[in-house]
C-alpha positions in Angstrom: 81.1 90.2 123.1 81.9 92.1 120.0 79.1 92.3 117.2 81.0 91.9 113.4 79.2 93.6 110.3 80.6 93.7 106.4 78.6 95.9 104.1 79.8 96.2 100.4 78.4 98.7 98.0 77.1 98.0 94.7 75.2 100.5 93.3 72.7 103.3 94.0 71.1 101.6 96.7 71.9 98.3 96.2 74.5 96.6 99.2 74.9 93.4 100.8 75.5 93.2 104.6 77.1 89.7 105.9 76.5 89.1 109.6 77.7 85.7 110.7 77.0 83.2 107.8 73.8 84.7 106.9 74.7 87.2 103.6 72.1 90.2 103.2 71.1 91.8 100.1 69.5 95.0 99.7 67.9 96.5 96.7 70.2 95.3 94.3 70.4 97.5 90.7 73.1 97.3 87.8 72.3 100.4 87.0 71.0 102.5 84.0 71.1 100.6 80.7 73.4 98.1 82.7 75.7 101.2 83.5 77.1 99.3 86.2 80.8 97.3 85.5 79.9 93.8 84.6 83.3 92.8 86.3 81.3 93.9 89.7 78.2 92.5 89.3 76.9 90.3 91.8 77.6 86.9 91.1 77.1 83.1 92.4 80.6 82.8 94.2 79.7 86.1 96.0 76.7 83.7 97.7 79.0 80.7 98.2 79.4 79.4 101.7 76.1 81.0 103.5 73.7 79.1 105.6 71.7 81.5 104.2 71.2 84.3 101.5 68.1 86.9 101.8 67.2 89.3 98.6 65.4 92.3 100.1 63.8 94.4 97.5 61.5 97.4 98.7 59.8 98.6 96.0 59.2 98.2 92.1 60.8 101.3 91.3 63.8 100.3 88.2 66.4 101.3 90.4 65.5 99.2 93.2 64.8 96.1 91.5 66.6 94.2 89.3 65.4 91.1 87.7 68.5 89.7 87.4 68.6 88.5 90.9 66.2 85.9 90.2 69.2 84.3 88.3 70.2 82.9 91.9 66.7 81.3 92.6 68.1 77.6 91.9 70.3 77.9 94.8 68.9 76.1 98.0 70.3 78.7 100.4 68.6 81.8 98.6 65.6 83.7 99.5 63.3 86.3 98.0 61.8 88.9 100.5 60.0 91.3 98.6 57.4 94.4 99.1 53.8 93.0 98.6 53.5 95.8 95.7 55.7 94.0 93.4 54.5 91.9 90.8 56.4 88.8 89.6 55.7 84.7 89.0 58.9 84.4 90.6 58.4 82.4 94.2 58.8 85.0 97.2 58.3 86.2 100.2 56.1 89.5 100.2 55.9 92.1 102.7 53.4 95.2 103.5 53.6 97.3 106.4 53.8 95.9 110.1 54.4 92.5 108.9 57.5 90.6 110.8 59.1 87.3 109.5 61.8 85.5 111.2 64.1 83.3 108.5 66.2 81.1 110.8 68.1 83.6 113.3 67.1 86.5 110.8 63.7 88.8 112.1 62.3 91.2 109.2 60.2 94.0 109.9 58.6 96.2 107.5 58.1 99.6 108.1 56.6 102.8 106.1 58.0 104.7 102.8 57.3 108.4 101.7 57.7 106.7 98.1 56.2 103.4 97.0 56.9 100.0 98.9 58.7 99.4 102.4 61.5 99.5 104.5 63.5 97.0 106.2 64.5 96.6 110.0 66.6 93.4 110.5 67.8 92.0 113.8 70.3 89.1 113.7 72.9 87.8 115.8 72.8 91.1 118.0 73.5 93.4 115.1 70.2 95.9 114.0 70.4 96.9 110.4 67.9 99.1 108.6 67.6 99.9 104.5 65.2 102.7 104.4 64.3 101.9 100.6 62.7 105.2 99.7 62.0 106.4 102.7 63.4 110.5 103.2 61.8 113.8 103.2 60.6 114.0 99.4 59.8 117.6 99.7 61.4 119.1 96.2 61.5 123.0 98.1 62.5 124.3 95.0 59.7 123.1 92.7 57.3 122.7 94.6 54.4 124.5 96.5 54.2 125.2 100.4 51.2 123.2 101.0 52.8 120.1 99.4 55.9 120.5 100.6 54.1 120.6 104.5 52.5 117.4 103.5 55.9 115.4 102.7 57.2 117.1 106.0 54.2 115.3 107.5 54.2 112.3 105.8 57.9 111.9 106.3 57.6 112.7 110.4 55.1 109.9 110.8 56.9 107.8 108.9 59.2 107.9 111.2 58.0 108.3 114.1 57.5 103.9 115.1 61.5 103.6 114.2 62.3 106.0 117.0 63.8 104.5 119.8 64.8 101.1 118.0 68.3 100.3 118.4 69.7 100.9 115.1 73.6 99.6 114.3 74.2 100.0 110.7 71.7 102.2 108.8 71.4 103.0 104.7 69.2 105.9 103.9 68.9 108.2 100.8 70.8 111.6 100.4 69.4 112.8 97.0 70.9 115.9 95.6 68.2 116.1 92.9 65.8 118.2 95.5 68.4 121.1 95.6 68.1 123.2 98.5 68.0 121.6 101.9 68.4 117.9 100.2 70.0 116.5 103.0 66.5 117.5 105.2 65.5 113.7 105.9 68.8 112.2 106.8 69.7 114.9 109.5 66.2 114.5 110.6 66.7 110.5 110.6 70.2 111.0 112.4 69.0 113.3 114.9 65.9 111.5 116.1 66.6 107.4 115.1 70.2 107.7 116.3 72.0 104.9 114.5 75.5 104.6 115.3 76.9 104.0 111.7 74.8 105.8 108.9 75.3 105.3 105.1 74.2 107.8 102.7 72.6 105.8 99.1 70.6 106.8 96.3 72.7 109.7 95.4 72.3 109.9 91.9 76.3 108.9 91.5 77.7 112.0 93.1 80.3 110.3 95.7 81.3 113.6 96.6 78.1 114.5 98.2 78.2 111.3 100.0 81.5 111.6 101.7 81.0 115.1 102.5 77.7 114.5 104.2 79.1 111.0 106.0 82.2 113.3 107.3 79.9 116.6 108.7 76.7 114.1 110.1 78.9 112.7 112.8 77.4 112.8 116.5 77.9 111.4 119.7 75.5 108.4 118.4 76.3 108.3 115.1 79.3 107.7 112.9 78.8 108.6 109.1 80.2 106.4 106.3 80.4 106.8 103.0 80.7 103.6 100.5 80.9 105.5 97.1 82.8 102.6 94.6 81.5 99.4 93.5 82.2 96.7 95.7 83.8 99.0 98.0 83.4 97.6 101.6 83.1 97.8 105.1 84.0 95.6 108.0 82.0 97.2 111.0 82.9 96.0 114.8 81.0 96.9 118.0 82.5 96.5 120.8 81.2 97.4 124.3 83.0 100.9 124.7 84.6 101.2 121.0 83.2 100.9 117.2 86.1 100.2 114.5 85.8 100.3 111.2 88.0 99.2 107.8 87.2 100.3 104.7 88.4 98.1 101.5 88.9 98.6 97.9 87.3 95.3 97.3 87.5 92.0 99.2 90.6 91.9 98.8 92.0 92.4 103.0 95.4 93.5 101.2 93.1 96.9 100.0 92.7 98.8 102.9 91.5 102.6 102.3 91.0 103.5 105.7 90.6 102.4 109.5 88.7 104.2 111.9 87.9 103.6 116.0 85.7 105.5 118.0 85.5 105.0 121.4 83.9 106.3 124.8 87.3 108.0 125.9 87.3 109.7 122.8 83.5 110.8 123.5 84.2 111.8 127.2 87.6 114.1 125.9 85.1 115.9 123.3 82.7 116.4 126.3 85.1 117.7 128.4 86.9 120.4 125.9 83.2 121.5 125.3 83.1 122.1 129.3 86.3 124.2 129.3 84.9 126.3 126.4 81.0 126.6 127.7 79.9 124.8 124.9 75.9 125.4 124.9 75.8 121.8 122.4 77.4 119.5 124.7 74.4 117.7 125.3 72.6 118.2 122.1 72.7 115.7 119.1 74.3 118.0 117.1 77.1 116.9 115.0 80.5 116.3 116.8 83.8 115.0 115.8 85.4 112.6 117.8 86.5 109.6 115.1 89.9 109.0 115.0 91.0 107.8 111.3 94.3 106.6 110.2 94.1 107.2 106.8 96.0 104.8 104.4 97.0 104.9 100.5 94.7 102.6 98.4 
C-alpha cells in the first residue's frame, strides 16, 4: 500500500508535513523583523479540515520559535508540543530527551541536539518523519580550535548514534553555510549513517542555491535529496513498494507543478549493473549515486 506525504516550506526551518488528516508543523519562523511575505504566512484556513493539527517547536532559539503560532490555540483540533526548555504561560505539551507521546495515531519521540532543545521522530500512518531542530555537526573549522572542534565531532556522533537504524522516510536537517569549510560535515554524516530515503536541507541562512546543490550531489541508493527553497513551495512524497515519486509545486495550487521525479528499484539495479561493467570499487558503498529520473517542467 502506498504511504502519501506533503511537506511545504515556510521558512528557515519552519515546514508543515500533512500525513492523512493529521497536519504537522515544524518550527515555524516569519523570519527576521517579520522578513517573511505576510501573503505566506501560516494562517487558519491552512489548518482547516484536520482531525488534528501538532505545533512542534524544538528549541527557544528566535528562529525556531515564533510566538505567533499561539494565535491558533482557540482551535479545538490544535496542539502545542514543545521542548521542556521553553518558557511560556501558553498550555503545551513539553518534551526533554527520551520522552515518547502518542496524540491519536501520531507517536513523538524526542531525541538529542548539539544546540539547545530536541529533535523530533514521528511515526504516523506508516510514514517516519524526523526534524532535526538544531541538531548537525557545529564544529566552525575555521574559527575555531582543534580540541573544540573534536568535541562537537563527538558530541554530534553520539548524538546520533540512537537514530541509527530507525527507519527514516522524510527527514529535515540543517545545512548551514555560515561554518565555511566542510559545512555540509553533519548532513553527509547523517545521510551516510541514518539513511533516510528523502532528505531536506533547512536552516540555510536563505541561500537556496546551497540547498539545491547539496539536495542534487547527496543522492544515494537510500536516499533522495530535495530541496524546498521558496515559501510555501511543496512537496507531495509517495512510497510505494519498489518506487518513491515525487511532485514539487509552486504553491498548493496542483496547476503549479515545478518538477516530478520517480525512483525506483529498476532504476537502482541498472546503476548497479553499469558499476559492474566498469569495476566500480563504490558499488556497494553509501556513497552518492544518481539514479532519479526527473521530468523537469516550466513553473
Amino acid at each position: 500500500m502506498a504511504r502519501q506525504v506533503t511537506v511545504t516550506y515556510f521558512h528557515h526551518s519552519g515546514f508543515s508535513v500533512q500525513v492523512a488528516n493529521t497536519l504537522m508543523v515544524f518550527d515555524y519562523w516569519r523570519g527576521e523583523d517579520g522578513s517573511f511575505p505576510q501573503e505566506m504566512y501560516l494562517q487558519e484556513k491552512d489548518l482547516a479540515g484536520y482531525e488534528d493539527v501538532l505545533f512542534f517547536v524544538s528549541h527557544d532559539h528566535p528562529d525556531h520559535f515564533d510566538t505567533v503560532i499561539f494565535d491558533f490555540k482557540h482551535l479545538n483540533n490544535v496542539h502545542y508540543i514543545l521542548d521542556s526548555g521553553i518558557k511560556t504561560d501558553e498550555h503545551v505539551d513539553r518534551m526533554q530527551l527520551g520522552d515518547k507521546r502518542t496524540y491519536g495515531d501520531v507517536t513523538v519521540t524526542a531525541y538529542d541536539s548539539t544546540d539547545k532543545g530536541i529533535s523530533f521522530y514521528v511515526e504516523i500512518g506508516g510514514v517516519r518523519i524526523f526534524h532535526a531542530g538544531d541538531l548537525n555537526l557545529w564544529h566552525w573549522r575555521e574559527e575555531n580550535s582543534l580540541r573544540n572542534i573534536t568535541l562537537a565531532e563527538e558530541r554530534y556522533y553520539a548524538a546520533v548514534e540512537p537514530l541509527i537504524g530507525l527507519p527514516m522516510d522524510v527527514c529535515m536537517f540543517p545545512l548551514d553555510p555560515r561554518m565555511g569549510g566542510m559545512f555540509e560535515a553533519g548532513a553527509n554524516h547523517f545521510i551516510m549513517t541514518c539513511k533516510p530515503h528523502v532528505f531536506i536541507p533547512m536552516h540555510c541562512q536563505g541561500r537556496s542555491e546551497i540547498a539545491a546543490e547539496f539536495a542534487g550531489k547527496c543522492r544515494t541508493k537510500f536516499t533522495e535529496g530535495l530541496a524546498l527553497t521558496k515559501p510555501r513551495e511543496r512537496a507531495e512524497i509517495t512510497f510505494e513498494r519498489k518506487a518513491l515519486n515525487i511532485h514539487v509545486y509552486a504553491d498548493a495550487a496542483h496547476e503549479n507543478l515545478r518538477k516530478r521525479r520517480q525512483r525506483t528499484e529498476a532504476d537502482d539495479l541498472m546503476h548497479a549493473l553499469h558499476a559492474l561493467d566498469d569495476n566500480d570499487p563504490f558499488m556497494e558503498s553509501d556513497l552518492p549515486v544518481d539514479s532519479m529520473t526527473e521530468t523537469p517542467t516550466t513553473d
